[in-house]
C-alpha positions as CSV (number, residue, x, y, z in Angstrom):
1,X,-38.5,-70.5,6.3
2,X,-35.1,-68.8,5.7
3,X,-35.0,-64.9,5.3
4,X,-31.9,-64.2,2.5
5,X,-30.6,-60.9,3.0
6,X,-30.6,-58.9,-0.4
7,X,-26.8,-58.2,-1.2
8,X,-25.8,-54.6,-0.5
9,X,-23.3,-53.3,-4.3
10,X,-20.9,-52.2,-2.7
11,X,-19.6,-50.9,-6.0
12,X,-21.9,-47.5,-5.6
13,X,-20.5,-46.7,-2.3
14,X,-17.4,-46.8,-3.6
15,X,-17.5,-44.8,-6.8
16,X,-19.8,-42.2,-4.3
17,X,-16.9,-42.1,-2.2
18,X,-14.2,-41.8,-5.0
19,X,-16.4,-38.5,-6.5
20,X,-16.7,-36.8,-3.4
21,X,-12.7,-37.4,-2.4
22,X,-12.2,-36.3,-6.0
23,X,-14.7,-33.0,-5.4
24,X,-13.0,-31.6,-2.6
25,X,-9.0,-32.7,-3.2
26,X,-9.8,-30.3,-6.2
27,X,-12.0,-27.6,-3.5
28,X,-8.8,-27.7,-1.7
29,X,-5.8,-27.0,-4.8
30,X,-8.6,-24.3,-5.8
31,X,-8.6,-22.3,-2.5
32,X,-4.8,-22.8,-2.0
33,X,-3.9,-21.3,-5.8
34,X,-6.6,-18.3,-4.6
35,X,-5.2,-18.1,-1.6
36,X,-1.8,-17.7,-3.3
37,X,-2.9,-15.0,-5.8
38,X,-4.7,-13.1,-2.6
39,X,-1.2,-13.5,-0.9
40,X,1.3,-12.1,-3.8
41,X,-1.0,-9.1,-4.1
42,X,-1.1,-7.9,-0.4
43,X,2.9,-8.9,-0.5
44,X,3.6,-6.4,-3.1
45,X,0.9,-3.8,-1.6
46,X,2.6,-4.2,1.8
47,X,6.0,-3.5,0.4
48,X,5.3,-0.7,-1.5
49,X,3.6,1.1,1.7
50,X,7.0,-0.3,3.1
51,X,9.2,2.0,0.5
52,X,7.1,5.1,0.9
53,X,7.1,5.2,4.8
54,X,10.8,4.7,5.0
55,X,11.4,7.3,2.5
56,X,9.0,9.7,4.4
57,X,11.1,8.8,7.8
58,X,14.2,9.7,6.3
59,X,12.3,13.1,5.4
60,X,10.9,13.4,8.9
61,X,14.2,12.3,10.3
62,X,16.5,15.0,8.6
63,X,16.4,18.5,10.0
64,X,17.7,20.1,7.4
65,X,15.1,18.3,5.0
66,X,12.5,19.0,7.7
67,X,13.3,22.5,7.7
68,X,12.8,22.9,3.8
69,X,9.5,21.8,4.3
70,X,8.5,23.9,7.2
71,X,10.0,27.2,5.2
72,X,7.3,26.6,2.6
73,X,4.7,28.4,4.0
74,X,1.3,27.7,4.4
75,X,-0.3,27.0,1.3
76,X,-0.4,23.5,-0.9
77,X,3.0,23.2,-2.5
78,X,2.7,21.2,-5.7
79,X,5.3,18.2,-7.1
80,X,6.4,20.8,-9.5
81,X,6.8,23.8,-6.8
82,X,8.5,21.1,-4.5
83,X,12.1,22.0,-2.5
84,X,14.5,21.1,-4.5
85,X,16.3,18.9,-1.3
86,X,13.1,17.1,-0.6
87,X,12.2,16.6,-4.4
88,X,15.7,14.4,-5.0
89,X,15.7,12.5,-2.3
90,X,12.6,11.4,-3.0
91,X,13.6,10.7,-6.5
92,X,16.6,8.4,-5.1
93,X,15.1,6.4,-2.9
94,X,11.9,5.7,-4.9
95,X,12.0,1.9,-6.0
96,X,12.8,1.4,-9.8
97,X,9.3,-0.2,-10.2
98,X,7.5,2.5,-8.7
99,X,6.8,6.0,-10.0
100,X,5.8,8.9,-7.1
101,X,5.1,12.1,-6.5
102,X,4.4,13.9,-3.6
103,X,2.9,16.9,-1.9
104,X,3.2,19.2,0.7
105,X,-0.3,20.5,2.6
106,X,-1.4,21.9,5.7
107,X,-3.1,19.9,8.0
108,X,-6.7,20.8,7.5
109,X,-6.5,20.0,4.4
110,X,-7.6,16.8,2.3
111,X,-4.0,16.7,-0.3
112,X,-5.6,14.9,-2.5
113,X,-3.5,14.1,-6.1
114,X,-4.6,16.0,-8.8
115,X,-3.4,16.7,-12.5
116,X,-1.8,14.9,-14.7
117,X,0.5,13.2,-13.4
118,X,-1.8,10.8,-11.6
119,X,-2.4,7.5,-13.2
120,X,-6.0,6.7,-13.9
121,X,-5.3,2.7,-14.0
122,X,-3.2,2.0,-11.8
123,X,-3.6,1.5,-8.0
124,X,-2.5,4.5,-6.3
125,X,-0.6,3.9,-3.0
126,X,-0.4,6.8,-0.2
127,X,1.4,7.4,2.8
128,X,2.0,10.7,4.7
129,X,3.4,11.9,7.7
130,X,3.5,14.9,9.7
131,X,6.2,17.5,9.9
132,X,6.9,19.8,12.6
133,X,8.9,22.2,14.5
134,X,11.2,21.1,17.5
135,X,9.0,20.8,20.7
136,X,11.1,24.0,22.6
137,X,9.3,26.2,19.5
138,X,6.2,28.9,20.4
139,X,3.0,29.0,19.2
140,X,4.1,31.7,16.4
141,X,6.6,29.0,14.9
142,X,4.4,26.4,15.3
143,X,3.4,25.7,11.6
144,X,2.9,22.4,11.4
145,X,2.8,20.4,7.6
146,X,1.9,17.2,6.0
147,X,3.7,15.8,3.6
148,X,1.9,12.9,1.4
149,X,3.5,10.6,-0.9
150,X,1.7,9.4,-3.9
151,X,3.2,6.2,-5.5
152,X,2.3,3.6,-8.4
153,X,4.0,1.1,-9.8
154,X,5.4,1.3,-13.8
């Protein structure tokens, strides 16, 4: 007697084979349109942080600027108390699409933005650096200050 092998359908296969191909060709366009949406965001976070830290270096570079700062005593100084030299240049080299303000603390203590100025739907971006005297100075000048930049974009 002759065994007959039963005919495999190859037709399944194939359509099983067509709908998983088809499943993750569109897993893959998914991730890469996230992946692009994920990418534009930290872009944009990355150059804003970017803007702020060069204006702060320009600050922290300046010693007449620098010395503005360290003449304010030892308090918090306010955006609306601010140095007049160290209020416009922030002004002109903040980036058309961002709107900042800024503040002046001493170290111990946590700056943070209040009042009205601060947007309460928008991402807030912060940067600050420290401000100090020249190293030759004593422990009387020694005053160090932190200046911390609050920006958001319009």
């Amino acid at each position: 007697m002759v065994k007959i092998k039963p005919k495999m359908n190859k037709h399944g296969w194939i359509k099983i084979t067509e709908a998983f191909i088809s499943i993750l060709l569109l897993a893959v366009i998914l991730l890469f349109v996230v992946k692009q949406s994920d990418t534009g965001t930290q872009k944009e976070s990355s150059d804003i942080y970017n803007a702020q830290l060069a204006i702060l270096r320009e600050i922290q570079i300046s010693a007449p600027l620098r010395e503005e700062i360290l003449a304010t005593g030892t308090g918090v100084i306010e955006w609306d108390d601010f140095p007049s030299g160290i209020q416009d240049k922030i002004e002109r080299k903040t980036p058309l699409s961002l709107d900042c303000t800024a503040k002046i603390c001493p170290p111990s203590d946590q700056c943070i933005l209040s009042g009205s100025s601060a947007p309460e739907t928008e991402n807030i971006y912060v940067e600050k650096i420290m401000i100090t005297r020249n190293a030759d100075s004593d422990a009387t000048e020694y005053n160090p200050r932190v200046l911390k930049l609050f920006c958001w974009e319009i």
